[in-house]
N, C-alpha and C positions, 0 to 999 in steps of 0.2 A: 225542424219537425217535418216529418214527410206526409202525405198525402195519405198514406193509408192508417195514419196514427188518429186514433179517438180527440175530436177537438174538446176543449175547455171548456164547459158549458159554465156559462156567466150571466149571475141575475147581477142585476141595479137596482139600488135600495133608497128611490131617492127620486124625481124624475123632473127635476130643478135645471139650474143655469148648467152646473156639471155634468148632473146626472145623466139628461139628455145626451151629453154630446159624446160624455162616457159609451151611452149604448149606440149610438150610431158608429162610434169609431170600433166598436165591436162586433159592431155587423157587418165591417169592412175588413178585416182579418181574418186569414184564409183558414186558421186555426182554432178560431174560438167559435163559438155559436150564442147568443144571448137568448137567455130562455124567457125574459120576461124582466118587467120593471114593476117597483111597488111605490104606491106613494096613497096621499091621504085627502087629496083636493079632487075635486068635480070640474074643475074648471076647463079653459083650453089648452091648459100645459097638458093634462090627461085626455084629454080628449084628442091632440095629435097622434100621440102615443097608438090610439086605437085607428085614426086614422092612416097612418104607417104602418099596421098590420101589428103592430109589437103587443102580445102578451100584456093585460094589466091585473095585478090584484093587489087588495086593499093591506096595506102595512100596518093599519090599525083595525081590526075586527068591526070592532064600533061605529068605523067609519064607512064599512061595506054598505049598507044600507042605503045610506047618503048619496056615495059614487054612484051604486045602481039607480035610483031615482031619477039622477042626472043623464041618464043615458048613458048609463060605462057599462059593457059588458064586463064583467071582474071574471080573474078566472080559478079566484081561492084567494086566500089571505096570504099573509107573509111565510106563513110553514108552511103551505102547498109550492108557494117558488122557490123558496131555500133546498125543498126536498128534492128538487129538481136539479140544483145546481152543484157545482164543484166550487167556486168561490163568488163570495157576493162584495160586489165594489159598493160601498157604505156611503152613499152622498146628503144622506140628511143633514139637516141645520146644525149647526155648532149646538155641542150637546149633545144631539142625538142621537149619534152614533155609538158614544159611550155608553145611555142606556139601552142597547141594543148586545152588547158583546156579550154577557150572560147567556142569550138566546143560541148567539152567534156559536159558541164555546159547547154549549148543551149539545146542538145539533151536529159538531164537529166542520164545519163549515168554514173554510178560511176567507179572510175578509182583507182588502186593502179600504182603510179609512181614508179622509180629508184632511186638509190642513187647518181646518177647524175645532179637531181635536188635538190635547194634549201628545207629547211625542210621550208622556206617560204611558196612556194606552196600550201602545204596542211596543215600548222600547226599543223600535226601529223606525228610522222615516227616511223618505227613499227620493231619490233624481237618477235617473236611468246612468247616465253615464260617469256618477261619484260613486255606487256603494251597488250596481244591479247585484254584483256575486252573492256578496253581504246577506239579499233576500231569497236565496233558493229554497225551499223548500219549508219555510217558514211559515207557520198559522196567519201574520197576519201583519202590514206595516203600512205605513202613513203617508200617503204624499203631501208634499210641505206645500204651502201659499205658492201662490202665483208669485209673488217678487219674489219669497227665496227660491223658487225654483230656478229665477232666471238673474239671480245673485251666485248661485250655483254654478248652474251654467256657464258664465262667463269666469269667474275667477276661475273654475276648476282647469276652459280652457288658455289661461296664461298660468296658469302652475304648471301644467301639462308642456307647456312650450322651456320651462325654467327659467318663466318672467317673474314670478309672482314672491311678493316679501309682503303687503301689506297693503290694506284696500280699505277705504273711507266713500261709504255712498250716503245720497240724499235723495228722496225718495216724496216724486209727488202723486203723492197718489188720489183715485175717483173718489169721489164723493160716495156714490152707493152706484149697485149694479143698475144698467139702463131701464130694466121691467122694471123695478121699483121706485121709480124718480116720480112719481105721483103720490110717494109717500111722505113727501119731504127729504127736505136736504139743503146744503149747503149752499147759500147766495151769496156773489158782489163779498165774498172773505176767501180766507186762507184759514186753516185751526191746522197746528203743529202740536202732533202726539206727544205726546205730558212728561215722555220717558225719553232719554239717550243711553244708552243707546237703545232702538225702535224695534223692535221685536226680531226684524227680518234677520240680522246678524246674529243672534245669537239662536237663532231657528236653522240659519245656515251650519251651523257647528253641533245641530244634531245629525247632520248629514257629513260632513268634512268637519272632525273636531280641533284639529289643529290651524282653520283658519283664521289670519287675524285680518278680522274684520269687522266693520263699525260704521252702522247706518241709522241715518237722522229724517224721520218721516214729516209728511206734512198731509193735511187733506186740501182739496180744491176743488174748485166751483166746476163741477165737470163729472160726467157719470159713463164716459170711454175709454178707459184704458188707463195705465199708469206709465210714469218718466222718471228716470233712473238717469243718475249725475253722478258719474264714479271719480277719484281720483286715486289713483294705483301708483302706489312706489315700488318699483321694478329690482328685481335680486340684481340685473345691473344694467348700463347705460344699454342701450339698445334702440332699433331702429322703427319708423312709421310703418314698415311694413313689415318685419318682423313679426308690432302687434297686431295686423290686421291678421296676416297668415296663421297667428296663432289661433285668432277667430275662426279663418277659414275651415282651420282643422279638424274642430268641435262641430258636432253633432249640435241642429238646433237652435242657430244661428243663423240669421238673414240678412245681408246689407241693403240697407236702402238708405239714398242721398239726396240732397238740396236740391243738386243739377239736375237734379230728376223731377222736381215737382212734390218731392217730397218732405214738406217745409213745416209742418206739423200732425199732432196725433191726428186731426180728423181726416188729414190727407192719408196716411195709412191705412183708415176706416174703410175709406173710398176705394182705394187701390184694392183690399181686399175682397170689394164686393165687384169689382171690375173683372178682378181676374176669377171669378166663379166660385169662390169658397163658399164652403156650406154656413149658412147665418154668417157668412163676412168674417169668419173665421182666421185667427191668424195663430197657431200652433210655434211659430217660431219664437224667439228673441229677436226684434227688427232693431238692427244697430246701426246709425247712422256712419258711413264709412268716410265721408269726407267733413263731419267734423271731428272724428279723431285725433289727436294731436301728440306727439311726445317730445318731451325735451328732457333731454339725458338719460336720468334714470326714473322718470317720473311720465303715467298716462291719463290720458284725460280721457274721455267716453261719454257718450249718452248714447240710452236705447229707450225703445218702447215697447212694455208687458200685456198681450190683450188677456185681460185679469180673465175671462168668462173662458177661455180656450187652451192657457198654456199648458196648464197639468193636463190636459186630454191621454198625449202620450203617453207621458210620466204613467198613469194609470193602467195603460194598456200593456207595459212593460212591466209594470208591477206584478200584473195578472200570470205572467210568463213565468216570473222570476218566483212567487209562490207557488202555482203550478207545477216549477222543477220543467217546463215543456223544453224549455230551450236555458243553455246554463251556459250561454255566454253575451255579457251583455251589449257587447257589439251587433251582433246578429240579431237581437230581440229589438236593438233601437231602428238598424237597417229593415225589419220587414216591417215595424209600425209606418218610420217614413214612408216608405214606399207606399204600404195601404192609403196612408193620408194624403202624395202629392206634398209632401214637406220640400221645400228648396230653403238653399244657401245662399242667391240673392232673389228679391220678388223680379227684376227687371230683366235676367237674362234666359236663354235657355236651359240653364244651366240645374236641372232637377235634379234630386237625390238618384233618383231612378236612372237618371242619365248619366251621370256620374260614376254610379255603379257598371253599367257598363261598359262605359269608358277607360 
């Protein structure tokens, strides 16, 4: 997309764990412009909002009153920002976006939903680098979960490489998001999802339908991030670095290692607030590269998902890909990284950006 071409003007329907980070990484794209975020609280999550200059109005009429009291300047309800916009990224609560698509649909307004709604919804659900073509020009599609996005991810890049026959993951995932850990949750246990297989696999194969794939969830005493235990039968014998490069190759992928100090999730926490990321943000898959293992025709892996940030991209790609602004999805994943500062290991020089022009 060139410079002189009209940017994407994009509201945020939502102004939560997502929605936030949604509109900040839109305000970082040379092509889009955000016109404004809705949401239906008073509190300090909207109150940032107005504190960062961004646009707010009330997504529930009812609820204008309220916000205003509280000190928000509102700047119209949810059809004064929708009128504004070319597509609204839809981050309300499980639920709530569904009862929104009627409005959405009325007004002509194209919409990328959450992984919190059904892939019913839109009959499309998206990971930038398995289906981007798939969404051009399309009214409206879904980014899937955090773990399937980054179960995606990584098988997509060993099919890609012509590793991949078959994938079995276990899956430990937070308790509940870190804001909300004063609402209760999870102590001194383990609780294992009630179903096998666990949502994530078979969420994956509304994006890739012919993967065969099969994952067994668990929750734990922990509200940072999730961990991902894959075992991979390989289409044939093949080598430890083979699978790594396969990694390498894909988009969205970060090695980080033991030797490094990198010995657990909270040690990644860290490292991401070390190295400057906005709220400690980690937008990649961080896959541990020295314990990889393969023997034969068989791979072993663990990574780490930061649940609050991976679909970030995913979204901003989306926004692209229904736009019609950019109709190849290499180039739409290349100028998100770049806006983001995304890298392929956290420890080296070695940046997207750099890369690129390398």
């Amino acid at each position: 997309m060139t410079e002189d071409k009209v940017k994407v003007k994009v509201a945020v329907n939502g102004y939560g764990v997502i929605g936030k980070r949604v509109a900040d990484a839109v305000r970082l794209q040379p092509d889009m412009e955000l016109v404004g975020v809705g949401d239906v609280v008073s509190d300090y999550r909207v109150k940032t909002a107005v504190e960062l200059g961004i646009p707010v109005y009330a997504s529930l009429s009812e609820k204008a009153g309220e916000m205003e009291e509280a000190g928000i300047p509102l700047q119209g309800d949810l059809n004064d920002l929708l009128a504004q916009a070319d597509i609204v990224v839809d981050c309300t609560p499980k639920g709530i976006g569904a009862k929104n698509l009627d409005l959405y649909k009325d007004l002509g307004i194209k919409v990328v939903y959450q992984g919190g709604e059904k892939h019913s919804l839109t009959g499309h659900s998206f990971v930038a680098q398995a289906n981007y073509e798939s969404a051009l020009g399309r009214a409206s599609t879904r980014i899937v979960s955090c773990n399937t996005t980054s179960t995606v991810r990584t098988l997509l890049a060993l099919r890609q490489a012509g590793l991949l026959k078959k994938a079995r993951g276990v899956l430990i995932r937070r308790a509940t998001d870190p804001w909300e850990s004063d609402h209760g949750g999870i102590m001194n246990t383990v609780v294992p999802e009630p179903h096998i297989p666990s949502h994530q696999g078979p969420d994956a194969k509304t994006v890739v339908p012919d993967l065969d794939v099969v994952t067994i969830a668990a929750k734990a005493a922990h509200t940072q991030t999730h961990n991902h235990y894959w075992i991979v039968e390989l289409s044939r014998e093949a080598s430890r670095e083979e699978a790594l490069e396969a990694f390498r190759a894909a988009p969205r992928i970060a090695f980080i290692r033991i030797q490094d100090g990198i010995v657990a999730l909270n040690s990644t926490i860290e490292l991401m607030k070390d190295l400057g990321r906005p709220r400690g943000d980690m937008w990649e898959v961080a896959l541990w590269e020295d314990i990889l293992k393969v023997n034969g025709n068989e791979l072993y892996y663990t990574y780490q998902v930061y649940n609050e940030a991976i679909v970030v991209p995913e979204n901003i790609d989306a926004i692209r890909a229904l736009a019609g602004t950019v109709e190849i999805g290499e180039i739409s994943i290349r100028m998100t990284d770049e806006a983001l500062g995304m890298r392929q290991d956290f420890l080296s020089r070695a940046t997207i950006s750099d890369s690129a022009k390398g």
